[in-house]
C-alpha positions as CSV (number, residue, x, y, z in Angstrom):
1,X,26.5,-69.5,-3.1
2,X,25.9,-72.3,-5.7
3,X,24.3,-75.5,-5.0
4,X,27.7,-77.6,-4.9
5,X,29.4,-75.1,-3.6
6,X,26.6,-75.0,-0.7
7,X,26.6,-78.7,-0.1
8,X,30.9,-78.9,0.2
9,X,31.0,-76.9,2.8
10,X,27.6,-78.6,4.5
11,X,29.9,-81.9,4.4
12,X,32.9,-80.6,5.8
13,X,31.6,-78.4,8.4
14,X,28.9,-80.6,10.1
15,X,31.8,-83.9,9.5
16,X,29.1,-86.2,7.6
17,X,28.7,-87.5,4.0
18,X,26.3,-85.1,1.9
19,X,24.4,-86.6,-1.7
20,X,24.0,-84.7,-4.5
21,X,21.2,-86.2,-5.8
22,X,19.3,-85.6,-2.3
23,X,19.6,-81.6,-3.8
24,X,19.0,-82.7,-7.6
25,X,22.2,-82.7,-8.9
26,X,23.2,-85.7,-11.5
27,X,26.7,-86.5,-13.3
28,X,27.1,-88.4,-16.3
29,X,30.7,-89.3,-15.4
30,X,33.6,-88.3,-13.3
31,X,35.0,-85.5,-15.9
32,X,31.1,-83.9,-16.3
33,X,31.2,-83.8,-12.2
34,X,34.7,-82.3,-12.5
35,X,33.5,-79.8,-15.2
36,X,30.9,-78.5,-12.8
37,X,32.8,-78.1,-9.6
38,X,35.3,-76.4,-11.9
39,X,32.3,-74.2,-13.3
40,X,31.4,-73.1,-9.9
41,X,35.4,-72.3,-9.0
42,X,36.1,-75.2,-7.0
43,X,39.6,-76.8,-7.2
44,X,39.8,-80.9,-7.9
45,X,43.1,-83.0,-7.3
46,X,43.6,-86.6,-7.3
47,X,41.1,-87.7,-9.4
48,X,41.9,-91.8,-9.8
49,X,38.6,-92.5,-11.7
50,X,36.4,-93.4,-8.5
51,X,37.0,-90.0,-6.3
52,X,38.3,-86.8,-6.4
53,X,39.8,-84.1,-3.7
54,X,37.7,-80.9,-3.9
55,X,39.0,-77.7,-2.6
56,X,41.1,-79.8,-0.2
57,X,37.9,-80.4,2.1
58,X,35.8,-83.1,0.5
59,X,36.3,-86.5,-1.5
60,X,33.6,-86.8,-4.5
61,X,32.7,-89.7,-5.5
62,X,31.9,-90.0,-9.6
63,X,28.1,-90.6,-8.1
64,X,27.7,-87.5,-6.3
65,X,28.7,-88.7,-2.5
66,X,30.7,-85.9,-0.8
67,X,32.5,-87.5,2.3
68,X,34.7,-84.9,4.2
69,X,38.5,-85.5,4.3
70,X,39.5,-87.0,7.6
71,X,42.0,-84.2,8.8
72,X,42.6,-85.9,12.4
73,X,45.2,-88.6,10.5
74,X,47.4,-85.6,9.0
């Protein structure tokens, strides 16, 4: 399992935000984060600049903050 891929699922299983830069991962903007969570076959939706969906578990924020998606409002 990759590192993002790894620290995704860490966020959305135990409920609580996860930092990338806590595992030594750095983005130089929101489309060079998007390029590597593509890379490692992650799917990104509603990217507004600020966030993005990943693989429908997780909002990313363009600084590496992965906060799971609240599921109990759906």
């Amino acid at each position: 399992m990759n590192t993002l891929t790894a620290l995704i699922n860490t966020a959305s299983a135990t409920n609580t935000a996860r930092f990338a830069a806590q595992r030594g991962i750095f983005f130089d903007s929101m489309s060079d984060m998007i390029v590597k969570l593509n890379a490692e076959g992650l799917a990104t939706q509603q990217n507004d600049g600020e966030r993005v969906l990943v693989s429908n578990k997780v909002w990313m924020t363009r600084h590496g903050v992965a906060t799971p998606v609240n599921t109990s409002n759906l």
